[in-house]
mmCIF file of the protein (N, C-alpha, C, O) and its ligand, coordinates in Angstrom:
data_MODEL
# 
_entry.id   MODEL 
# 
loop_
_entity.id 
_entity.type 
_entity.pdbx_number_of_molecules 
1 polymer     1 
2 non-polymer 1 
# 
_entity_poly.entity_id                      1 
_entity_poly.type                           'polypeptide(L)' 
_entity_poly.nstd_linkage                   no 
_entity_poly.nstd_monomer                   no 
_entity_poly.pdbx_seq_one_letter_code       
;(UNK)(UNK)(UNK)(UNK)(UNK)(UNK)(UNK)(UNK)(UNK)(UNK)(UNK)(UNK)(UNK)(UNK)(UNK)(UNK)
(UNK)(UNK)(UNK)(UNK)(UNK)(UNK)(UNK)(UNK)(UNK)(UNK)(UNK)(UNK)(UNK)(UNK)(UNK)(UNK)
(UNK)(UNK)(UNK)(UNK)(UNK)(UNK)(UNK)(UNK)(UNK)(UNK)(UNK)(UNK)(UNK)(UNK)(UNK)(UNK)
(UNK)(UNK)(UNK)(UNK)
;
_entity_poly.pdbx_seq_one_letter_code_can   XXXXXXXXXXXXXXXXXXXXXXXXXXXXXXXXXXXXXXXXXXXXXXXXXXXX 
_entity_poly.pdbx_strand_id                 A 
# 
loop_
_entity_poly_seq.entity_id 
_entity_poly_seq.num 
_entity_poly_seq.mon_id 
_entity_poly_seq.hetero 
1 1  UNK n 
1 2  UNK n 
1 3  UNK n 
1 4  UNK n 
1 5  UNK n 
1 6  UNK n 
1 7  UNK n 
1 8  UNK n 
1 9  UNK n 
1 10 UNK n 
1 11 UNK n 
1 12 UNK n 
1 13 UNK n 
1 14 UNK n 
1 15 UNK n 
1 16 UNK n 
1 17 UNK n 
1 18 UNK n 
1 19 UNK n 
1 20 UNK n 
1 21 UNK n 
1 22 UNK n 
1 23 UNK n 
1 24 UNK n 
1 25 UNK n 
1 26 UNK n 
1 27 UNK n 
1 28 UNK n 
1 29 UNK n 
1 30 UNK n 
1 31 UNK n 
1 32 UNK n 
1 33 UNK n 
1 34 UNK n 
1 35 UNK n 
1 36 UNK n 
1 37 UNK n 
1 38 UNK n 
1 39 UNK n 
1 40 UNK n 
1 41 UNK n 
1 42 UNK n 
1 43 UNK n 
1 44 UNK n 
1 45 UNK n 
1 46 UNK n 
1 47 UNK n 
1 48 UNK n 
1 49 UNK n 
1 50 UNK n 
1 51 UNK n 
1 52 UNK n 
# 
loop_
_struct_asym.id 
_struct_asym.entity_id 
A 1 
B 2 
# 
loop_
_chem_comp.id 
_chem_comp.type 
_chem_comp.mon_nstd_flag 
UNK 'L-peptide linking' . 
ZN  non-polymer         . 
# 
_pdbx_entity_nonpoly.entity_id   2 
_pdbx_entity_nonpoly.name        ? 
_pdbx_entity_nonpoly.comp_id     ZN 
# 
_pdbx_nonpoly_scheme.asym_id         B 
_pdbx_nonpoly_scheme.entity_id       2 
_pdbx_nonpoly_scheme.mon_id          ZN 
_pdbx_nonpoly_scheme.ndb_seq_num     1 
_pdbx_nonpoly_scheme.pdb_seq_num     101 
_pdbx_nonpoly_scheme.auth_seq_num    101 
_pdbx_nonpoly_scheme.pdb_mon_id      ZN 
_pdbx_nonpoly_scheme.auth_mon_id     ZN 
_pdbx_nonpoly_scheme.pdb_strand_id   A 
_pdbx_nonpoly_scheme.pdb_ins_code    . 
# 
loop_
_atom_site.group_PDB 
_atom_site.id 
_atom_site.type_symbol 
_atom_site.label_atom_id 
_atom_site.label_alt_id 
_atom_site.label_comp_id 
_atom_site.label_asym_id 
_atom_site.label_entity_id 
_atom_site.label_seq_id 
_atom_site.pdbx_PDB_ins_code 
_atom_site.Cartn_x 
_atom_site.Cartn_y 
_atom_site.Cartn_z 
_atom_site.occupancy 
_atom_site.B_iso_or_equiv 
_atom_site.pdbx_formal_charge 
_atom_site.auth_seq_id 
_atom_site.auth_comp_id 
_atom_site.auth_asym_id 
_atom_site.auth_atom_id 
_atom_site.pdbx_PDB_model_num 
ATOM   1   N  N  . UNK A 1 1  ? 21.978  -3.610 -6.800  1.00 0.00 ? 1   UNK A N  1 
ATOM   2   C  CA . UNK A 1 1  ? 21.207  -2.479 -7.345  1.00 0.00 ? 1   UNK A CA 1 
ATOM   3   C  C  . UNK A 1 1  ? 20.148  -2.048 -6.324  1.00 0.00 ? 1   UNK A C  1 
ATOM   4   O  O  . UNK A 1 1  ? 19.343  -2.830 -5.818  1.00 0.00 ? 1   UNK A O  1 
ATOM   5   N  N  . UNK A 1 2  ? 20.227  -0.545 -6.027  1.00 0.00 ? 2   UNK A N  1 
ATOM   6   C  CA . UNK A 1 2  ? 19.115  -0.416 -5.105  1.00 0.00 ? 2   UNK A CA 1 
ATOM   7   C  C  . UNK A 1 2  ? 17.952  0.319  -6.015  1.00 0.00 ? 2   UNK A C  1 
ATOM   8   O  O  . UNK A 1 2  ? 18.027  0.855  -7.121  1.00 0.00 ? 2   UNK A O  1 
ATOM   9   N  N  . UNK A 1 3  ? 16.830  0.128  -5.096  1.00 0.00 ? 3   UNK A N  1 
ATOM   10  C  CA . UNK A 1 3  ? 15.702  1.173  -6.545  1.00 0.00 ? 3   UNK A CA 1 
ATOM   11  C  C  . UNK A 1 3  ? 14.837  1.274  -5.440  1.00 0.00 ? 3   UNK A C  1 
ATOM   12  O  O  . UNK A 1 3  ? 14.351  0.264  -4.930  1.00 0.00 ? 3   UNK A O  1 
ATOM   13  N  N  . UNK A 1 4  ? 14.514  2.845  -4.868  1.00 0.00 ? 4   UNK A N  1 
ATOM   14  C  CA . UNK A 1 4  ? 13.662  3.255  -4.120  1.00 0.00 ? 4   UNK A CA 1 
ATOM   15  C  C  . UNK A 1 4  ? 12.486  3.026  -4.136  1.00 0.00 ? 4   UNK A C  1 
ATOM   16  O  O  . UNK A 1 4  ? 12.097  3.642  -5.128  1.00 0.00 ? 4   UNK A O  1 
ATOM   17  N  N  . UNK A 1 5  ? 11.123  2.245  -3.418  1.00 0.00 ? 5   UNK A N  1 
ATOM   18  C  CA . UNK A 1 5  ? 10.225  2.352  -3.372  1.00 0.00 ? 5   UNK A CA 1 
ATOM   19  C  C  . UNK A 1 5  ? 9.474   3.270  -3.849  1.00 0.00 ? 5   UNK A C  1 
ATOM   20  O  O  . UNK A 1 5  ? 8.482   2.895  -4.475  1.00 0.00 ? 5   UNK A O  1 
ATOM   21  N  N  . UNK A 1 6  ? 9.748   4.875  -3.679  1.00 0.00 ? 6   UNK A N  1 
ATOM   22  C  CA . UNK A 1 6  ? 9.179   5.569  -4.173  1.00 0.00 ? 6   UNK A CA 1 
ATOM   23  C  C  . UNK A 1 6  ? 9.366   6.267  -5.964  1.00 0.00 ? 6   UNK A C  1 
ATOM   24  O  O  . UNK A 1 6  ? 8.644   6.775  -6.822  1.00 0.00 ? 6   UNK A O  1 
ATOM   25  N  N  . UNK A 1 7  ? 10.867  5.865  -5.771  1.00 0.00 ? 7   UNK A N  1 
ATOM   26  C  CA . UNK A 1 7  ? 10.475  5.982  -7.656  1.00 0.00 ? 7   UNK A CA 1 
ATOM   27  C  C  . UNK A 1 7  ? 9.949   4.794  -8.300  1.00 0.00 ? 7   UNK A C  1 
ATOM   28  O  O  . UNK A 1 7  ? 9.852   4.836  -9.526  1.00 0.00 ? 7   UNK A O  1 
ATOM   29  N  N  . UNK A 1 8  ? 9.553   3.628  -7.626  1.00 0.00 ? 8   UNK A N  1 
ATOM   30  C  CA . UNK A 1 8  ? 9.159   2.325  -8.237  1.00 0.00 ? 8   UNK A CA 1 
ATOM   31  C  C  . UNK A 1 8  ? 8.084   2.446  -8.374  1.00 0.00 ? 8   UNK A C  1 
ATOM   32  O  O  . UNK A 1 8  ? 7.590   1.816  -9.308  1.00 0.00 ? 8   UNK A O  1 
ATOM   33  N  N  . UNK A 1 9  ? 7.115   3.368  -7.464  1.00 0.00 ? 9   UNK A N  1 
ATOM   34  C  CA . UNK A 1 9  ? 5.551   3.747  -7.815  1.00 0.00 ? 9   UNK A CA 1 
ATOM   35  C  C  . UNK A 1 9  ? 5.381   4.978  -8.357  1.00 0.00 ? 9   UNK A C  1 
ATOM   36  O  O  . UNK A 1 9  ? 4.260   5.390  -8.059  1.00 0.00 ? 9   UNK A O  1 
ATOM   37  N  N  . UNK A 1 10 ? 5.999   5.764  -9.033  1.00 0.00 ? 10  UNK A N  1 
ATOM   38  C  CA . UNK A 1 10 ? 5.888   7.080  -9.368  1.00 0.00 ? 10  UNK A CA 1 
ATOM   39  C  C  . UNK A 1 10 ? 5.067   7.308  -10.125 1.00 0.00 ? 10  UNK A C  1 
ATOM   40  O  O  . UNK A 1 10 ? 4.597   8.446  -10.135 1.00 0.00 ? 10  UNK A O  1 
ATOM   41  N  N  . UNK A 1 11 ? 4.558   6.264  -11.091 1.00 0.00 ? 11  UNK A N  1 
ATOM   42  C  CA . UNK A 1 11 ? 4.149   6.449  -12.287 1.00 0.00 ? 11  UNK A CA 1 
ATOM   43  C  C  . UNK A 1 11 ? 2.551   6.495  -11.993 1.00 0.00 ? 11  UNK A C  1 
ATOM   44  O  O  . UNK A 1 11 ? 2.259   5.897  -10.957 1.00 0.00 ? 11  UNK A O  1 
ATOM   45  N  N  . UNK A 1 12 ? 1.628   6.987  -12.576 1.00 0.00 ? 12  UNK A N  1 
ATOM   46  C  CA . UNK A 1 12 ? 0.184   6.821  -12.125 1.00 0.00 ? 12  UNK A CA 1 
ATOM   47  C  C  . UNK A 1 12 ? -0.457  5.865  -12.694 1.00 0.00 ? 12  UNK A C  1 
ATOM   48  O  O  . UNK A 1 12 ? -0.148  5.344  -13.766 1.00 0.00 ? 12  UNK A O  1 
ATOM   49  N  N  . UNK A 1 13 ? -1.610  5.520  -11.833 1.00 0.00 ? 13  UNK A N  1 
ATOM   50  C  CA . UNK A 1 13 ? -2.149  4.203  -12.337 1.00 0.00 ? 13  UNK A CA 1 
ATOM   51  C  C  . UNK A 1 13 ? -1.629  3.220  -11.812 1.00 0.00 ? 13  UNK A C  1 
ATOM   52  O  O  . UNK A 1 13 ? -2.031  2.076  -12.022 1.00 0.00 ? 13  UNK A O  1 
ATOM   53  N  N  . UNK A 1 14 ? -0.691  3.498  -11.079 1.00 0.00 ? 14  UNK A N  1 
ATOM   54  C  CA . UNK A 1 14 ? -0.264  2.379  -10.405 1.00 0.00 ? 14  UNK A CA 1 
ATOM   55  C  C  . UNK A 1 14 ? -1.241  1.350  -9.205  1.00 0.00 ? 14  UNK A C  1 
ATOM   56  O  O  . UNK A 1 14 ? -1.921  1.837  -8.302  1.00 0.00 ? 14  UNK A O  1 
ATOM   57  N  N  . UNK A 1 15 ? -1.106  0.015  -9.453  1.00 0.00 ? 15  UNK A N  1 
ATOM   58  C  CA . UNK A 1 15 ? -2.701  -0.653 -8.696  1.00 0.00 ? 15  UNK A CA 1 
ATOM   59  C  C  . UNK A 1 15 ? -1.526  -1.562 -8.068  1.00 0.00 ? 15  UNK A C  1 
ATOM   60  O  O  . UNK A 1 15 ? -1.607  -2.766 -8.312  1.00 0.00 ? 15  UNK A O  1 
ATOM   61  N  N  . UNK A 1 16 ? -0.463  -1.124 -7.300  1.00 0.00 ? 16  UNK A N  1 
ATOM   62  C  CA . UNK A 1 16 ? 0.483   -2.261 -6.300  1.00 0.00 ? 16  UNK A CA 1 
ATOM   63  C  C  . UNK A 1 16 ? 0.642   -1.481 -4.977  1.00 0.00 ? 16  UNK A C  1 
ATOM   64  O  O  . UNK A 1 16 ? 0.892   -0.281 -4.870  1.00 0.00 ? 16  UNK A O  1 
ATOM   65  N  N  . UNK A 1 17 ? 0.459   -2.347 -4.023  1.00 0.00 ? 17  UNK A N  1 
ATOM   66  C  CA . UNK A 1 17 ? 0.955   -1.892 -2.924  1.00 0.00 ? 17  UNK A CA 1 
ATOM   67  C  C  . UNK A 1 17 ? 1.985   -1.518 -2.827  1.00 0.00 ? 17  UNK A C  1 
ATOM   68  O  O  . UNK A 1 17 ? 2.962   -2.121 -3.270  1.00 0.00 ? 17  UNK A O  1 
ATOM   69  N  N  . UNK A 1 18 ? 2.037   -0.136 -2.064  1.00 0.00 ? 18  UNK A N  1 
ATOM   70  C  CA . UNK A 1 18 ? 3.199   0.703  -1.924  1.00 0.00 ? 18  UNK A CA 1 
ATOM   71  C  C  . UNK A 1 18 ? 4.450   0.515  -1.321  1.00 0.00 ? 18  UNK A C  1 
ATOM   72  O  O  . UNK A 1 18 ? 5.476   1.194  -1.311  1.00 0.00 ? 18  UNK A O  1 
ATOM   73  N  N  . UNK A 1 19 ? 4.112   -0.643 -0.782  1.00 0.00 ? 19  UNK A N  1 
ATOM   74  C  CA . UNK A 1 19 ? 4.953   -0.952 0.656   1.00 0.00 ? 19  UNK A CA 1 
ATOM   75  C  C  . UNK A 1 19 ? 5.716   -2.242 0.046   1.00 0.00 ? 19  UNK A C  1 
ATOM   76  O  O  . UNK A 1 19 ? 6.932   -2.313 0.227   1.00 0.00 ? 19  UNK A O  1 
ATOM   77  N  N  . UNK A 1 20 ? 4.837   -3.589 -0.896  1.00 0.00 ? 20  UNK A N  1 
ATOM   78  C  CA . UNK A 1 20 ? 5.341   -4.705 -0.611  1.00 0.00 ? 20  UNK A CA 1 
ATOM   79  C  C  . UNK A 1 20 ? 5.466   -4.906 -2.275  1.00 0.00 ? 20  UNK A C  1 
ATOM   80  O  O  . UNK A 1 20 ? 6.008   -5.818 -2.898  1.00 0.00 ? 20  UNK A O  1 
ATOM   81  N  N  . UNK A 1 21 ? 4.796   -3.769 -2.737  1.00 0.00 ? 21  UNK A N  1 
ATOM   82  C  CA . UNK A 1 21 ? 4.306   -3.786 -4.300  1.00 0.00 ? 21  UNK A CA 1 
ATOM   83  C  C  . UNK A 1 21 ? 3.090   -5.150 -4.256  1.00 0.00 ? 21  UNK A C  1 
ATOM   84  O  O  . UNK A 1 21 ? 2.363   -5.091 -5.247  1.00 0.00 ? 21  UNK A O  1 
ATOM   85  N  N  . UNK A 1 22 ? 2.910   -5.778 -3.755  1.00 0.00 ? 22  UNK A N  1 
ATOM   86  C  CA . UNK A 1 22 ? 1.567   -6.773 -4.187  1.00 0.00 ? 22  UNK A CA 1 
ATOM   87  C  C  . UNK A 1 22 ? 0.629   -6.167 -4.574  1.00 0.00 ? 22  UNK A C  1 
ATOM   88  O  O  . UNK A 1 22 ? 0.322   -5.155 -3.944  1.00 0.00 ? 22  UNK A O  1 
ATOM   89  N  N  . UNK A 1 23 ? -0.099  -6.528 -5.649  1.00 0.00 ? 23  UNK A N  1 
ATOM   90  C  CA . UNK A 1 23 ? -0.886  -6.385 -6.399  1.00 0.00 ? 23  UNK A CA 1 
ATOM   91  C  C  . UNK A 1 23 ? -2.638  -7.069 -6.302  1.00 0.00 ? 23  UNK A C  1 
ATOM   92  O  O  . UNK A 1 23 ? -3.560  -6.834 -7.084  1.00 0.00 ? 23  UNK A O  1 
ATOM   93  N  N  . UNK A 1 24 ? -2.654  -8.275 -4.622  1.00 0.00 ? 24  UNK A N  1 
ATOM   94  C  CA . UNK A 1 24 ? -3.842  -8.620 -4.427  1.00 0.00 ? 24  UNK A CA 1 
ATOM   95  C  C  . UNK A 1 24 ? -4.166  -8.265 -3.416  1.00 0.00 ? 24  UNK A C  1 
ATOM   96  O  O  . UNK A 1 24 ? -3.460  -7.961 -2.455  1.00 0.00 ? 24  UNK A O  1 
ATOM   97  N  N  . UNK A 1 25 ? -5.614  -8.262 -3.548  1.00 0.00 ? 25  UNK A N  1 
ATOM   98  C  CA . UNK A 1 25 ? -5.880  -7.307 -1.337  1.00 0.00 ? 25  UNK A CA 1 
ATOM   99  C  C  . UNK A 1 25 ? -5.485  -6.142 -1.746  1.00 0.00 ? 25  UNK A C  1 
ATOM   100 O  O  . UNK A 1 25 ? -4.907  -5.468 -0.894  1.00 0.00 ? 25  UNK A O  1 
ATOM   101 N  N  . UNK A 1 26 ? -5.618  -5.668 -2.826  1.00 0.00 ? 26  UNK A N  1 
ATOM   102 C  CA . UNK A 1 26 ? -5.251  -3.835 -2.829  1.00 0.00 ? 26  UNK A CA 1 
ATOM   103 C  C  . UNK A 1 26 ? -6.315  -3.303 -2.534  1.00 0.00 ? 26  UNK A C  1 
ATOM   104 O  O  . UNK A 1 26 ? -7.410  -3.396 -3.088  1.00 0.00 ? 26  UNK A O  1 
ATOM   105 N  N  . UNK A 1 27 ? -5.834  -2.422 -1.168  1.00 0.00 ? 27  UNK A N  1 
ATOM   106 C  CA . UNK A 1 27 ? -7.000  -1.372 -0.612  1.00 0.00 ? 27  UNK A CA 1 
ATOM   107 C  C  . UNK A 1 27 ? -6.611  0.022  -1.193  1.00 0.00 ? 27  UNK A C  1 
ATOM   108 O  O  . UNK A 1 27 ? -5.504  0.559  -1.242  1.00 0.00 ? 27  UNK A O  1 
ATOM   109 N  N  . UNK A 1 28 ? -7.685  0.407  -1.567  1.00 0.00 ? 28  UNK A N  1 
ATOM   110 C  CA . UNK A 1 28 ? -7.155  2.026  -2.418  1.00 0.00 ? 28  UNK A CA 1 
ATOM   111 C  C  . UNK A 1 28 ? -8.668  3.164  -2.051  1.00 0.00 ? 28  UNK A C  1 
ATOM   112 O  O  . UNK A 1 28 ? -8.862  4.171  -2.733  1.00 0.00 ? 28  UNK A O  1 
ATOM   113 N  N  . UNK A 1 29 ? -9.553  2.778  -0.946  1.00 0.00 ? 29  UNK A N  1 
ATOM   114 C  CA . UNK A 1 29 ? -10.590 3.394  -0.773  1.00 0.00 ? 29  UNK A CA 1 
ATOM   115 C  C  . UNK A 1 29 ? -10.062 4.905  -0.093  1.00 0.00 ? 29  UNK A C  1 
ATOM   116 O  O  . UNK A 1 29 ? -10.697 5.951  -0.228  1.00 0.00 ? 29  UNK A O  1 
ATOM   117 N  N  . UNK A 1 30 ? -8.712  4.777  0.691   1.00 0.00 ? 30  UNK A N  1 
ATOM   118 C  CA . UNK A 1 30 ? -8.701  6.179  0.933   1.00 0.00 ? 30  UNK A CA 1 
ATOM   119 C  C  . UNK A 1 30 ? -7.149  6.936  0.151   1.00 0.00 ? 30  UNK A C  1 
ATOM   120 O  O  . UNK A 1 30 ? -6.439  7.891  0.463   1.00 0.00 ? 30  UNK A O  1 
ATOM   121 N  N  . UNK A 1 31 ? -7.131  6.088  -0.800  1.00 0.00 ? 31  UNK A N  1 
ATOM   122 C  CA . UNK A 1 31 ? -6.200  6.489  -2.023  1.00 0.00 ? 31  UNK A CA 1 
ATOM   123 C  C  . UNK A 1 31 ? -4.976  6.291  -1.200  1.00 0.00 ? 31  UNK A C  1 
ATOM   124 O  O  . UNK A 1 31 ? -4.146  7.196  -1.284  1.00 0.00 ? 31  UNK A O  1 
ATOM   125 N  N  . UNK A 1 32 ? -4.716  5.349  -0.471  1.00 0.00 ? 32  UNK A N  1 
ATOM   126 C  CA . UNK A 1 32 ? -3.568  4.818  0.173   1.00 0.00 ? 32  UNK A CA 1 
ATOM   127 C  C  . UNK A 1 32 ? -2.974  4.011  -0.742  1.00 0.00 ? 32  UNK A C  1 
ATOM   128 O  O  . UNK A 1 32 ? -1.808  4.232  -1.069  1.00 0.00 ? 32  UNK A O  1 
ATOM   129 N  N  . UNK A 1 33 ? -3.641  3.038  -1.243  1.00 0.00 ? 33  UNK A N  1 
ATOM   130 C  CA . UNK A 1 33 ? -2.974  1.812  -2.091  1.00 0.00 ? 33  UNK A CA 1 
ATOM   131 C  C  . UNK A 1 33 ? -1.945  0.983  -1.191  1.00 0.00 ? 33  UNK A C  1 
ATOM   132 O  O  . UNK A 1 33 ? -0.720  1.033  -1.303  1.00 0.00 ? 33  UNK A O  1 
ATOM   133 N  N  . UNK A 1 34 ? -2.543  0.344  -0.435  1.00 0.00 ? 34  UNK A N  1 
ATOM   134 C  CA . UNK A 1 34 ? -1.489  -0.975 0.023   1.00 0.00 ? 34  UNK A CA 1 
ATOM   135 C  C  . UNK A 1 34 ? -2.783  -1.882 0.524   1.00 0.00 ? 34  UNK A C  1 
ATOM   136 O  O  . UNK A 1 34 ? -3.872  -1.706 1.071   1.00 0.00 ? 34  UNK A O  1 
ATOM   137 N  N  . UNK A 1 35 ? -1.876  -3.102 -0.075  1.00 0.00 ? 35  UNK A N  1 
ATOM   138 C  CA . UNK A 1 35 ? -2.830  -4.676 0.249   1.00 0.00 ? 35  UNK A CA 1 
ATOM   139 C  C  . UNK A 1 35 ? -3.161  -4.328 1.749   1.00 0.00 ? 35  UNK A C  1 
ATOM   140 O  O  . UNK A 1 35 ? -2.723  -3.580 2.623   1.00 0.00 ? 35  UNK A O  1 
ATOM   141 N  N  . UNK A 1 36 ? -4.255  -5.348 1.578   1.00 0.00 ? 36  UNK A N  1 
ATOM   142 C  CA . UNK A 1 36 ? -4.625  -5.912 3.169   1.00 0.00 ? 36  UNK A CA 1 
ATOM   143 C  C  . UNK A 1 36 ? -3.591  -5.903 4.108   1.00 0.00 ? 36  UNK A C  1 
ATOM   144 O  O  . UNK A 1 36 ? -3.723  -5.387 5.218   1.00 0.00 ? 36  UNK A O  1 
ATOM   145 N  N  . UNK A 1 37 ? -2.068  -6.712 3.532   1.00 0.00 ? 37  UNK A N  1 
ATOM   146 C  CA . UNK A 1 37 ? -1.633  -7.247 4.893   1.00 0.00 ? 37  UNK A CA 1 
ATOM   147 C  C  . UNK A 1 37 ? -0.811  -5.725 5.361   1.00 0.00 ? 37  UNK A C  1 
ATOM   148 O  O  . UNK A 1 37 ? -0.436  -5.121 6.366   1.00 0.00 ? 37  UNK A O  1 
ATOM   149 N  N  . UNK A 1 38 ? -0.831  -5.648 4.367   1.00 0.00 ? 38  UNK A N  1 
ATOM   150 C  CA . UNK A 1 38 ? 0.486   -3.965 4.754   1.00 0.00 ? 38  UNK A CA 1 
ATOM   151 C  C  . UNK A 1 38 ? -0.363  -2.949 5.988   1.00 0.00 ? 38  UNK A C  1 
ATOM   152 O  O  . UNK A 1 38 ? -0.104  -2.389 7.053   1.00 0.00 ? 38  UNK A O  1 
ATOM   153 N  N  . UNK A 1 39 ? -1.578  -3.157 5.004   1.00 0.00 ? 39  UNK A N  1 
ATOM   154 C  CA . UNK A 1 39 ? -2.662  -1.735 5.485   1.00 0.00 ? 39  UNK A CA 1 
ATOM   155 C  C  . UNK A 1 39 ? -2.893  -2.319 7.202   1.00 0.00 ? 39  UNK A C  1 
ATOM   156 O  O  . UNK A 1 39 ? -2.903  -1.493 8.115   1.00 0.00 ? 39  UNK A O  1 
ATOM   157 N  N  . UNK A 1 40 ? -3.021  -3.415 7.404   1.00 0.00 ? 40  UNK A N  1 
ATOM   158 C  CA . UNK A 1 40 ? -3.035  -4.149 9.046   1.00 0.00 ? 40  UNK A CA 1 
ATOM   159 C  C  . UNK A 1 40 ? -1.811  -3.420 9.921   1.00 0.00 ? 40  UNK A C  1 
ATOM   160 O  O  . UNK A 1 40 ? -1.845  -3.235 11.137  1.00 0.00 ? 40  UNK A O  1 
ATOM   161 N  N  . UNK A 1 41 ? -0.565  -2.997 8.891   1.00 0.00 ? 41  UNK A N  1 
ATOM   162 C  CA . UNK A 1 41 ? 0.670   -2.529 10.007  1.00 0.00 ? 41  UNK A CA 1 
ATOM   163 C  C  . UNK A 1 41 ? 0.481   -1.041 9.738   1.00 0.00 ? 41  UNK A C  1 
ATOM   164 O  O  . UNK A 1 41 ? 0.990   -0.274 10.555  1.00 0.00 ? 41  UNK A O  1 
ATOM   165 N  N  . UNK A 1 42 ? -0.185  -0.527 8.699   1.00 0.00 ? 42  UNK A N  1 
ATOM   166 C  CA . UNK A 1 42 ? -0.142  0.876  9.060   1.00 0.00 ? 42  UNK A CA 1 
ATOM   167 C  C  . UNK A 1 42 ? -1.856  1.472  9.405   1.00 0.00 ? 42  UNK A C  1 
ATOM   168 O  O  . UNK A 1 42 ? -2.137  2.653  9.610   1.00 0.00 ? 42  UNK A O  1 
ATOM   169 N  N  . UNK A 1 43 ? -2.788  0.383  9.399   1.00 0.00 ? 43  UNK A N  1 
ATOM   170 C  CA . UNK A 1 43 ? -3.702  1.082  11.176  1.00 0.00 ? 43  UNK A CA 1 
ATOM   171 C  C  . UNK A 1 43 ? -3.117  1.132  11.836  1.00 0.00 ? 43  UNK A C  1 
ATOM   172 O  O  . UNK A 1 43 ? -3.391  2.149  12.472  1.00 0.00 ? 43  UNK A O  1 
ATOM   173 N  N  . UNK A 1 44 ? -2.086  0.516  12.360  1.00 0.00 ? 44  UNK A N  1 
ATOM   174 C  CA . UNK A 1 44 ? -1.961  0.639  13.725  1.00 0.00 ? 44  UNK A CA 1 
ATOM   175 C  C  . UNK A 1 44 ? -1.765  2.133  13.945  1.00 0.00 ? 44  UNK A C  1 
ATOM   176 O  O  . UNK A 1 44 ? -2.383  2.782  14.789  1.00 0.00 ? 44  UNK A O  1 
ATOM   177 N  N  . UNK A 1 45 ? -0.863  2.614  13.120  1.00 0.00 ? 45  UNK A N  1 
ATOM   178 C  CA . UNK A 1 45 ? 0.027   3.793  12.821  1.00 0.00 ? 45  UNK A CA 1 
ATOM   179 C  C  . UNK A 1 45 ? -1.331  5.190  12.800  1.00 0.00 ? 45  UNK A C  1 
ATOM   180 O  O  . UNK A 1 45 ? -1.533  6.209  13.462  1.00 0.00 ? 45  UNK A O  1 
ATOM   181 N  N  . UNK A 1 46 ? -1.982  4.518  11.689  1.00 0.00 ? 46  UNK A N  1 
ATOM   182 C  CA . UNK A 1 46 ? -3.153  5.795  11.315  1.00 0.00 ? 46  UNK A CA 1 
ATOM   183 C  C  . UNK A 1 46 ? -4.353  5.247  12.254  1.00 0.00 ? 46  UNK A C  1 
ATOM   184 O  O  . UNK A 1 46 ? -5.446  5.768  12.031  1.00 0.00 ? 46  UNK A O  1 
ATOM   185 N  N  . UNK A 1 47 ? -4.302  4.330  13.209  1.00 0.00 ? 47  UNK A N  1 
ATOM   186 C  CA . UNK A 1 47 ? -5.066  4.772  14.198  1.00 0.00 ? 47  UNK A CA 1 
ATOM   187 C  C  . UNK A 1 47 ? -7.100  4.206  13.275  1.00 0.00 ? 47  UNK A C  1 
ATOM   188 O  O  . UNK A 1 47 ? -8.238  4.516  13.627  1.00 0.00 ? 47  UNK A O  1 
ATOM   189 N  N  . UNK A 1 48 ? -6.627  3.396  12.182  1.00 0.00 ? 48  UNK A N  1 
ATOM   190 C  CA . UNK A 1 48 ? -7.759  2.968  11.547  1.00 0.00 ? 48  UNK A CA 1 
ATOM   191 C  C  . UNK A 1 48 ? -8.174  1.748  11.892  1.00 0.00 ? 48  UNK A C  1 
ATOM   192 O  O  . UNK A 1 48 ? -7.514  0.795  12.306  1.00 0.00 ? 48  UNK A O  1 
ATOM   193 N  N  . UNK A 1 49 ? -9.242  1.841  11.705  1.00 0.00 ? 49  UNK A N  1 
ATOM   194 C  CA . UNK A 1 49 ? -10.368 0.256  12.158  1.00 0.00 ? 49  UNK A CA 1 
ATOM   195 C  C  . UNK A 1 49 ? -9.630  -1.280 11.876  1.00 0.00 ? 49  UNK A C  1 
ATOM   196 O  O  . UNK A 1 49 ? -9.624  -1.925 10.828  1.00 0.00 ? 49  UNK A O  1 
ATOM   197 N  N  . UNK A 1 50 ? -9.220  -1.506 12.758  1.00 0.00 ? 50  UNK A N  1 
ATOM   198 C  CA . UNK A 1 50 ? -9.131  -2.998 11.596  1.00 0.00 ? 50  UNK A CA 1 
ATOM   199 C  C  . UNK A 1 50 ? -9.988  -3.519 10.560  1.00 0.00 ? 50  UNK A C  1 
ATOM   200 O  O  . UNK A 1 50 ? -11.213 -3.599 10.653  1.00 0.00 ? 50  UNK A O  1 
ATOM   201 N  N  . UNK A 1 51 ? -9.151  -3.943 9.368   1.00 0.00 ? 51  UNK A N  1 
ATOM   202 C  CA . UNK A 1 51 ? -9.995  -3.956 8.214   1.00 0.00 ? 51  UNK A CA 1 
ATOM   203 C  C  . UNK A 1 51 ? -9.845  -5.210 7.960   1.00 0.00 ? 51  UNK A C  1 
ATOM   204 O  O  . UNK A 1 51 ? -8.762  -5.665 7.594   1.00 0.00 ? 51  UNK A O  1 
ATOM   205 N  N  . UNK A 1 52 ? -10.846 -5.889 8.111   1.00 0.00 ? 52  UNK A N  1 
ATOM   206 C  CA . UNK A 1 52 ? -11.771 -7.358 7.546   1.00 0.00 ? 52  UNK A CA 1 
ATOM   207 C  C  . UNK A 1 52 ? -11.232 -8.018 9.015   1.00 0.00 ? 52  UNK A C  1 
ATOM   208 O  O  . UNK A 1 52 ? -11.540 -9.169 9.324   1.00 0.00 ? 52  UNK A O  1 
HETATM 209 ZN ZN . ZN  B 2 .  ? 1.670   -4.744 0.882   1.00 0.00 2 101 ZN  A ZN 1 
# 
């Protein structure tokens, strides 16, 4: 069974990382929503501070 990431978060209110769905270390300050470890592989990408 496959099930797209993106219809797996569709719903609002959703408090899981987007990427791994984890639900601890959720960073959501710039309404990104992905844990710590995810948000570490996409600074690199968006060019953001390393965080913690
Ligand atoms: Zn994640």
């Amino acid at each position: 069974m496959q099930v797209k990431p993106e219809e797996k978060f569709k719903g609002k209110g959703t408090r899981k990382c987007r990427i791994c769905g984890a639900s601890r270390a959720l960073i959501r300050e710039h309404g990104i929503y992905i844990c710590k470890r995810c948000f570490r592989e996409v600074a690199k990408d968006l060019n953001f501070k390393k965080y913690g």
